[in-house]
C-alpha positions as CSV (number, residue, x, y, z in Angstrom):
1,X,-47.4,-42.0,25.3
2,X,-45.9,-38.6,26.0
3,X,-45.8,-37.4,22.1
4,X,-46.3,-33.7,23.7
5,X,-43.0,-34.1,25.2
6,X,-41.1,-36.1,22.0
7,X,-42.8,-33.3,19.5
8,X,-40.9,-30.3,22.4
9,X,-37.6,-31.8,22.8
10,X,-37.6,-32.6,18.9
11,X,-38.4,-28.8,18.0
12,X,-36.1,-27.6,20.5
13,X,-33.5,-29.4,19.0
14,X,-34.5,-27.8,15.4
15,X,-35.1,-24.6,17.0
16,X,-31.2,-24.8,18.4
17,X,-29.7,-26.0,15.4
18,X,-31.1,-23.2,13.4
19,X,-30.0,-20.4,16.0
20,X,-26.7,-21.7,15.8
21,X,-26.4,-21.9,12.4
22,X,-27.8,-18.3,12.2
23,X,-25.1,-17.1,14.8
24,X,-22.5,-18.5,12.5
25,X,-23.4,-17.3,9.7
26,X,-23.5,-13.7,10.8
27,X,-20.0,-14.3,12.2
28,X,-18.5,-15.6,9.1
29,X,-20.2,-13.1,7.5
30,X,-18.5,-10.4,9.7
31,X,-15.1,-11.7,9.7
32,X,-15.4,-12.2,6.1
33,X,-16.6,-8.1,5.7
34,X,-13.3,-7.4,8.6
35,X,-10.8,-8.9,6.2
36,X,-11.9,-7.3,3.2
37,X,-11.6,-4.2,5.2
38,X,-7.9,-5.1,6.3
39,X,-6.8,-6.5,2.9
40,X,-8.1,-3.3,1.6
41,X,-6.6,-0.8,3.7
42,X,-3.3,-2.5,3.7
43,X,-3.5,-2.2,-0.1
44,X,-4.0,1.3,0.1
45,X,-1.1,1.8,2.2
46,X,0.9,0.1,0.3
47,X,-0.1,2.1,-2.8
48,X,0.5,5.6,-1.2
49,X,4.0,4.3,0.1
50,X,4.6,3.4,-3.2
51,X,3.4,7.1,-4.6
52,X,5.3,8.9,-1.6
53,X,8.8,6.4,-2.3
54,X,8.7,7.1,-6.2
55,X,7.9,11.1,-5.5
56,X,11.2,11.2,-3.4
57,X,13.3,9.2,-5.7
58,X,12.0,11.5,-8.7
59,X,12.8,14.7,-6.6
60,X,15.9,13.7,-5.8
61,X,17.0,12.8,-9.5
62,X,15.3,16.3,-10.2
63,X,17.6,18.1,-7.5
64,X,21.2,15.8,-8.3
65,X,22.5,19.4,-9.9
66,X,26.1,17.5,-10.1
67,X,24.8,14.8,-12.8
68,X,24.0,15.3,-16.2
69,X,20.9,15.6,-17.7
70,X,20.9,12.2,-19.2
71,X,22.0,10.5,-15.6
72,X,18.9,12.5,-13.8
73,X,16.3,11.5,-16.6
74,X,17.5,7.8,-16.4
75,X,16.8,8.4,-12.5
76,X,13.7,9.9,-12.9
77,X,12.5,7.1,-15.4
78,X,13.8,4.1,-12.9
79,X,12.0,5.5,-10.8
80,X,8.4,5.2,-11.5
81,X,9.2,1.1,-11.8
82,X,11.9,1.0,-8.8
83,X,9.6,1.0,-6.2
84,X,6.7,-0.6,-6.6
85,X,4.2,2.3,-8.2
86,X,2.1,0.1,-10.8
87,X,1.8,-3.5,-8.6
88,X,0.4,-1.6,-5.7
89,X,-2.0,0.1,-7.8
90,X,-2.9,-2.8,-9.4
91,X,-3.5,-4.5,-6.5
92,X,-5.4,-1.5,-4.7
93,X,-7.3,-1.8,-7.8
94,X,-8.6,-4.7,-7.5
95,X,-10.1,-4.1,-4.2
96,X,-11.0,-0.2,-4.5
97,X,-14.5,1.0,-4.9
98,X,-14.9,2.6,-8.4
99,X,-14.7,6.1,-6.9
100,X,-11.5,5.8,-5.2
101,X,-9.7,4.8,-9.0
102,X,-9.8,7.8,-10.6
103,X,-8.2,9.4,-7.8
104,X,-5.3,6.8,-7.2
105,X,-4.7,7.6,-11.5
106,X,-4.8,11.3,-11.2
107,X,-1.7,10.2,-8.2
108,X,0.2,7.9,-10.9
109,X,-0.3,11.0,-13.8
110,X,1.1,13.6,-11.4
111,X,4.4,11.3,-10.7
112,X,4.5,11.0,-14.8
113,X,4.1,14.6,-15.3
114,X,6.7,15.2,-12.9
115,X,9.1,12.6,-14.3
116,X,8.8,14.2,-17.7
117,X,9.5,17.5,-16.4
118,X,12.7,16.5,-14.9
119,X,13.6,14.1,-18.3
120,X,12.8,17.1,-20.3
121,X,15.7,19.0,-18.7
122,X,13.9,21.9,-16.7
123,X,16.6,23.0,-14.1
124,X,15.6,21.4,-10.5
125,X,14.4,24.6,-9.0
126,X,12.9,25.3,-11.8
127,X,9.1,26.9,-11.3
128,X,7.5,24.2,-13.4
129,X,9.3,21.8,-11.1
130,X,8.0,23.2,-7.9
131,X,4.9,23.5,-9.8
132,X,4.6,19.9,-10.3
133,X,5.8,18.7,-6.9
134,X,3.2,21.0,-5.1
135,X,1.0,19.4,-7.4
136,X,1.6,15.8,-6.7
137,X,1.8,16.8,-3.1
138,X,-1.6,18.2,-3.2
139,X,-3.1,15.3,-5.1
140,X,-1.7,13.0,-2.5
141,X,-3.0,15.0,0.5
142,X,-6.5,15.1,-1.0
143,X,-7.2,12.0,-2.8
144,X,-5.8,9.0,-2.2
């Protein structure tokens, strides 16, 4: 009998099996990591798009000198909802290490402050306007 050549060909075939499987696994593994990393960029992107859209629309209710107070506050309050803001950050959220979170809520509480500036009727080149625009500005630059 040739049992030396049975008990090779047998553990070759185990020995295969198992690098193969092993090979998978590290590629499922990394494809799984690479579209965590995708889903999560995209997310982010789609939350500072968000931030930069609702800035613009809230400077431009802020700087509509022609409309009445009430008409730019309405504006400014739209706004914050019109584009997206709180389902992006949701959504960035929910894939965001804890360290990014605080960061993407000091974004959302800058577009807030500025909104209530403008609802509270400060004139749109006012200092506390530019004051909170640079602000925003700066928070987005830095954090998110």
């Amino acid at each position: 009998m040739q049992w030396p050549t049975y008990l090779a060909a047998a553990l070759g075939a185990i020995a295969g099996s198992l690098g193969t499987g092993i090979a998978d696994r590290f590629r499922w593994h990394r494809d799984v990591s690479e579209r965590e990393r995708q889903e999560r960029q995209t997310a982010y992107a789609n939350f500072l798009d968000a931030v930069k859209r609702t800035g613009i629309a809230i400077s431009q209710a802020a700087h509509e000198e022609t409309l009445p107070l009430e008409d730019r506050a309405r504006q400014a309050r739209q706004a914050m909802g019109q584009h997206g803001l709180y389902e992006t950050q949701a959504q960035a959220e929910l894939c965001a290490p804890k360290t990014i979170i605080p960061l993407m809520n000091e974004l959302v509480r800058a577009l807030l402050s500025l909104r209530d500036t403008v609802i509270g009727g400060d004139p749109p080149r006012s200092a506390e306007i530019r004051r909170r625009m640079a602000e925003g500005a700066h928070r987005h630059r830095a954090g998110a």
